[in-house]
C-alpha positions as CSV (number, residue, x, y, z in Angstrom):
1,X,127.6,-163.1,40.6
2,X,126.7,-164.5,37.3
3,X,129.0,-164.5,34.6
4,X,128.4,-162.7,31.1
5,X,131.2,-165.0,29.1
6,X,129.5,-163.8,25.3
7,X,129.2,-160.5,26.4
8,X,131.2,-156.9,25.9
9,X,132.3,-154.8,29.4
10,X,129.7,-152.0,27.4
11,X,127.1,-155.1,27.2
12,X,126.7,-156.0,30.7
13,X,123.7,-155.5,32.9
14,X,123.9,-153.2,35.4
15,X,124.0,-156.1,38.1
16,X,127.2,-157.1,36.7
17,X,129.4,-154.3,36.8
18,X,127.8,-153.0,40.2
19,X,128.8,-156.7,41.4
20,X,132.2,-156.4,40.6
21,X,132.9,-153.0,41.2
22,X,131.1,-153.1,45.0
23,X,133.3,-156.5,46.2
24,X,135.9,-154.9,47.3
25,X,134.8,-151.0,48.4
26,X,136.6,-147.9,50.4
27,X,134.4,-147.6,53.0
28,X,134.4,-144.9,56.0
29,X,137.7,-142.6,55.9
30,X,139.6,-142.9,59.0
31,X,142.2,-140.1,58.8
32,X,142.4,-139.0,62.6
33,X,142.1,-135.7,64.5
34,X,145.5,-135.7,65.7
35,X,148.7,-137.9,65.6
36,X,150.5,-139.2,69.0
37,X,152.5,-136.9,70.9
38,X,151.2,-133.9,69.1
39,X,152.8,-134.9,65.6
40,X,151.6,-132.7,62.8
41,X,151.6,-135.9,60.4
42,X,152.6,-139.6,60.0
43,X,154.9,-141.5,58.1
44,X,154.9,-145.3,57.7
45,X,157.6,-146.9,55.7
46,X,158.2,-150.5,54.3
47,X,160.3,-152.6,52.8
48,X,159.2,-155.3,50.9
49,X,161.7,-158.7,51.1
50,X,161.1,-160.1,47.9
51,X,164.8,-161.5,47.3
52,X,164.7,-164.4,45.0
53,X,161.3,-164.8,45.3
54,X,160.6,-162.0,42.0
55,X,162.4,-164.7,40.1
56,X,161.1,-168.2,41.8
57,X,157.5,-166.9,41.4
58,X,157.2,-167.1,37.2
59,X,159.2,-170.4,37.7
60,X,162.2,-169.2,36.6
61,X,165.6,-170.2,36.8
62,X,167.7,-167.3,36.1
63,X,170.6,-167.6,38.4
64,X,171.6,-164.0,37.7
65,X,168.2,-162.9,38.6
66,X,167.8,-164.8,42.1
67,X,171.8,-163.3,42.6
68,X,169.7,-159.6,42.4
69,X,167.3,-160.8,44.7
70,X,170.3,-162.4,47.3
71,X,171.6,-158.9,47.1
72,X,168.5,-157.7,48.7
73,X,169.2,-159.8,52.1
74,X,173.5,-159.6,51.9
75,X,173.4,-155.8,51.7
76,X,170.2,-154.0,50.8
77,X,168.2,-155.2,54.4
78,X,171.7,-154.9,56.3
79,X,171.7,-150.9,54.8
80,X,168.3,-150.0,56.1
81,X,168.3,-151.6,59.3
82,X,171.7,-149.5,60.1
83,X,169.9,-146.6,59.1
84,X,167.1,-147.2,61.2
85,X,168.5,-147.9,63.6
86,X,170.6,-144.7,64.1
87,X,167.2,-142.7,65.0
88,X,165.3,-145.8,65.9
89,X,162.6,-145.4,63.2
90,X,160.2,-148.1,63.5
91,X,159.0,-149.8,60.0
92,X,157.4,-152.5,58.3
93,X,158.9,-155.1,56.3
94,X,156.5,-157.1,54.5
95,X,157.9,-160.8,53.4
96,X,156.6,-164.1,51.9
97,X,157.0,-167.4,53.3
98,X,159.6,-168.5,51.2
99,X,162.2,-165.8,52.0
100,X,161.5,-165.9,55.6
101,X,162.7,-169.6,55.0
102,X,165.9,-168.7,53.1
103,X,166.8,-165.8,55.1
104,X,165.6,-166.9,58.4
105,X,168.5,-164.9,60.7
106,X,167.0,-161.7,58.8
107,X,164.0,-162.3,60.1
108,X,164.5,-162.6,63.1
109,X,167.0,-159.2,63.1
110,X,164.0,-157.6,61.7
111,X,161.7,-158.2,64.6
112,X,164.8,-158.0,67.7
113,X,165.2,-153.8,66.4
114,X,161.7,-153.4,66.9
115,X,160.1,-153.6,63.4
116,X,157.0,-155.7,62.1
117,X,156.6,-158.4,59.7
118,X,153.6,-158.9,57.4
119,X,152.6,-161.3,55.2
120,X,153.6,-160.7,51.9
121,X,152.4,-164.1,49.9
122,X,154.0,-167.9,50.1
123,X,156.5,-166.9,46.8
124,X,155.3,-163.7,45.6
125,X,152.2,-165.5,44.0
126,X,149.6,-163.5,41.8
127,X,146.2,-163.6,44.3
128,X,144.0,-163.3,40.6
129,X,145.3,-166.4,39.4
130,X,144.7,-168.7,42.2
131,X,141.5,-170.2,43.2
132,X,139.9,-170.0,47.0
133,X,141.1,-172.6,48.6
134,X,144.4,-172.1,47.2
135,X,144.9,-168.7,48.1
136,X,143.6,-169.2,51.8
137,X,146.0,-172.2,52.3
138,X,148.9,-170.2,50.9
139,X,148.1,-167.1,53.2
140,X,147.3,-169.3,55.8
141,X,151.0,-171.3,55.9
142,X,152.4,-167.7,54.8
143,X,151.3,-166.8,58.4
144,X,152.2,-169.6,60.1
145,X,156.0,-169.6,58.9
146,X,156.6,-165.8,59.9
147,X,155.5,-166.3,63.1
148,X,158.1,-169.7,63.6
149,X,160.5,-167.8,61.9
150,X,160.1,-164.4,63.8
151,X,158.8,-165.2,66.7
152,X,155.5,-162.4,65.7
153,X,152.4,-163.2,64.2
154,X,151.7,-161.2,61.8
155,X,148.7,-158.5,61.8
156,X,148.5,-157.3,58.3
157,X,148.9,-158.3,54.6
158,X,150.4,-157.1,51.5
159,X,149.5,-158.8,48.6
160,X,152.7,-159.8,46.1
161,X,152.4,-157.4,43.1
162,X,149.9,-155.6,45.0
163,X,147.0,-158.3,43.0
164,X,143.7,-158.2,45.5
165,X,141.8,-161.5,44.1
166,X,137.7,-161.4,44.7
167,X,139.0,-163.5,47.6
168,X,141.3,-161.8,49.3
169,X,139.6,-159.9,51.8
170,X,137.3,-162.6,52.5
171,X,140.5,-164.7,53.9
172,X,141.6,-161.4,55.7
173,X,138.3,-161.4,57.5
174,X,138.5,-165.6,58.1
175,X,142.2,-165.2,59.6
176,X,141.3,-162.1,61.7
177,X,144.1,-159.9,60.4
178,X,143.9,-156.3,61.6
179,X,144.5,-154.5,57.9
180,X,145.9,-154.9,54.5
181,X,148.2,-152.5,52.4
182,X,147.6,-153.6,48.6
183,X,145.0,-151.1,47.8
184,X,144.8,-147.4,46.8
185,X,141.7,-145.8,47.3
186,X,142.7,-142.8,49.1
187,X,145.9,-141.2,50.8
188,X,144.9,-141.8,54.4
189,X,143.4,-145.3,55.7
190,X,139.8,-146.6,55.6
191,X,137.8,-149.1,56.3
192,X,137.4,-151.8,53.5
193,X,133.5,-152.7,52.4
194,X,132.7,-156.1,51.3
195,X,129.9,-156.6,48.7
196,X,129.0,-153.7,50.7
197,X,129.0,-154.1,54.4
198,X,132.0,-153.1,56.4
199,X,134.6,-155.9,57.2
200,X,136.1,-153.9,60.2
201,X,139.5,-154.2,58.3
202,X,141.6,-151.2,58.1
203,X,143.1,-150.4,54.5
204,X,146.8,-148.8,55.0
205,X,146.9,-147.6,50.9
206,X,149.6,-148.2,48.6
207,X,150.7,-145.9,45.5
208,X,152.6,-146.3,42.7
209,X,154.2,-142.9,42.7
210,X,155.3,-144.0,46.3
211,X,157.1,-147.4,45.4
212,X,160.9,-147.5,44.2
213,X,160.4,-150.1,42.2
214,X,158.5,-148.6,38.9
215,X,161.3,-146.5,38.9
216,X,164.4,-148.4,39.1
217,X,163.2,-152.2,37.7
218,X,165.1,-153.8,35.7
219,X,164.6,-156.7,33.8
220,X,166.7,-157.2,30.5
221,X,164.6,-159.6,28.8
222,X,161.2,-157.7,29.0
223,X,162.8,-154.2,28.2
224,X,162.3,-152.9,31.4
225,X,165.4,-150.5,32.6
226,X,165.8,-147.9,35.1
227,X,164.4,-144.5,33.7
228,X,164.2,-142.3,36.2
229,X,167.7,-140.7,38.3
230,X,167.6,-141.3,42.0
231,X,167.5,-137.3,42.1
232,X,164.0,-137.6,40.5
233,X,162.8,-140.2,42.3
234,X,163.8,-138.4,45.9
235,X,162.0,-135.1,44.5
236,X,158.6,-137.2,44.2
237,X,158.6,-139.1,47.4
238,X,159.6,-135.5,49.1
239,X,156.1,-133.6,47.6
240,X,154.6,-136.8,48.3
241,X,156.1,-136.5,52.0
242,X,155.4,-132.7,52.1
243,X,152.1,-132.8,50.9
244,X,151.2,-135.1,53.5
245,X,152.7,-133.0,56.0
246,X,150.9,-129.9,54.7
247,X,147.5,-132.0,55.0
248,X,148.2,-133.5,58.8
249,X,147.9,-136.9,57.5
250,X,150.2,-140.1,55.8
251,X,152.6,-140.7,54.8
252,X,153.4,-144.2,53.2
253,X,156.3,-145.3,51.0
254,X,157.1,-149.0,49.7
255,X,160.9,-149.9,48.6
256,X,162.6,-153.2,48.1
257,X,165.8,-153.9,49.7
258,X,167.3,-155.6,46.4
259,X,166.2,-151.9,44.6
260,X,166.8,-149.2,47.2
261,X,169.8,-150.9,48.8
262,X,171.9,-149.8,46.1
263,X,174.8,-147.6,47.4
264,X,173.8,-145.0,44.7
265,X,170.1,-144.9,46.0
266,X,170.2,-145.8,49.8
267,X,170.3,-142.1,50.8
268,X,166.8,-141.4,49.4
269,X,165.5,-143.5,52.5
270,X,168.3,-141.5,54.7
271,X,167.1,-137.8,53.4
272,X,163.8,-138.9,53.7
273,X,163.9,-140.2,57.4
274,X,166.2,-136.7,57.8
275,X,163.2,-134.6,56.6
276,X,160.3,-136.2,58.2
277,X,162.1,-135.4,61.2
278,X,162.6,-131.9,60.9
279,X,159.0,-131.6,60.5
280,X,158.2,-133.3,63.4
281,X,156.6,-136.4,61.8
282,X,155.3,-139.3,63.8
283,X,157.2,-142.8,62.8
284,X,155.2,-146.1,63.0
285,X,154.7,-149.2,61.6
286,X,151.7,-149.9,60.1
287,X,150.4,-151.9,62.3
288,X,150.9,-149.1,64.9
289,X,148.9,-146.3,62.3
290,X,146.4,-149.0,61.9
291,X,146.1,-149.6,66.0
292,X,146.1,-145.3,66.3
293,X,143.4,-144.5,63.4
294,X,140.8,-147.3,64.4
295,X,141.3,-146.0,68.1
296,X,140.6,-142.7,66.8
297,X,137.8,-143.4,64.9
298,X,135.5,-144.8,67.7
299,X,136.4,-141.7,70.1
């Protein structure tokens, strides 16, 4: 695509906007007929391990913020595994490189109680800002230190920050990975088109509204606090849950275990597991929806 470097967004031809708009596309919707074992819908939660990488990735150096992000492995991942584990609900946990290495015992708990690891950038990078051949190498070790770490390769990819570079699914086609969850073109998955052919990559979409962290950051020198009451939040993900639930499709949520792990906000994650019970909701990871819905699809 050629680029327009004296011109307005409103003086582009129509080649360029169409360009950048169709690189990365939803493609055929792949919400199933029906769920395994008769479930009326699905959730699939995550937790993504950021620890001290939300700090190491701007280069920083704040010792107070890496403590925030140690917090995350000491008591906010040891908090949702127990409650997991009491109802053995699978999930996903989605992790750069660079806390797999400083957290390596986590890791490995992670994958021995039956949940999955993805790749979740080298430090928490920002996918726009790199070039290629940087990106693939990154993604590429990313991979490779999960799978020493945890003993599983990984299937799918999160992008840090949720930033999908013009790249990105190019290297998720060259490494063979089986979806990504960084996009948010619909509520249930679908297959992602590139420059406008299908890839065969399932998209697991992400949402804002569902992610704890837009409610409860905090960062004191950006003025970013808290706004919303862990009450709130709860009452959100619950339509969010209960809408899905009413539709027979998804539902996905994204927390941090440095955020939700706090003791006033770790029973969201408990009443949430609690409800999608009652209704008889199927529990995967996301690997396992992607594995269900592309089975589906060619049935």
């Amino acid at each position: 695509m050629a680029e327009e470097p004296d011109l307005q967004p409103w003086q582009w031809p129509e080649a360029t906007w169409r360009a950048l708009v169709d690189r990365v596309r939803a493609g055929r919707r792949l919400a199933p007929t029906a769920w395994p074992g008769g479930a009326p819908f699905a959730i699939a939660l995550s937790f993504d391990s950021d620890h001290e990488t939300n700090d190491l990735r701007e280069g920083g150096r704040s010792i107070s913020r890496q403590s925030w992000g140690q917090f995350g492995s000491r008591r906010g991942v040891p908090r949702i595994l127990e409650i997991l584990a009491r109802d053995a609900t699978p999930a996903s946990f989605f992790v750069p490189a660079v806390s797999a290495l400083l957290h390596p015992d986590e890791q490995r708990r992670v994958v021995a109680e039956g949940h999955e690891i993805g790749i979740h950038g080298w430090i928490h990078e920002l996918n726009s800002t790199l070039p290629y051949e940087a990106e693939r190498d990154l993604m590429l070790r990313a991979a490779e230190v999960l799978e020493q770490v945890s003993g599983q390769r990984p299937m799918g990819l999160r992008t840090p920050s949720w930033d999908f570079s013009p790249h990105t699914l190019r290297i998720v086609c060259e490494m063979g990975l089986a979806y990504d969850s960084s996009l948010m073109a619909d509520d249930d998955c679908y297959e992602l088109l590139m420059d406008g052919e299908p890839t065969g990559v399932v998209e697991l979409p992400v949402e804002w509204i569902r992610d704890d962290a837009v409610y409860f950051g905090m960062n004191r020198f950006s003025g970013l606090p808290p706004y919303t009451p862990p009450a709130q939040v709860f009452d959100i993900f619950r339509r969010e849950l209960e809408a899905a639930a009413a539709e027979g499709g998804l539902f996905q949520l994204t927390l941090h275990p440095h955020i939700i792990g706090a003791r006033s906000r770790i029973w969201i994650l408990e009443e949430l597991i609690r409800l999608g019970r009652a209704k008889g909701a199927w529990f995967a990871t996301h690997a396992q929806v992607v594995e269900h819905v592309k089975a589906q699809a060619t049935t």
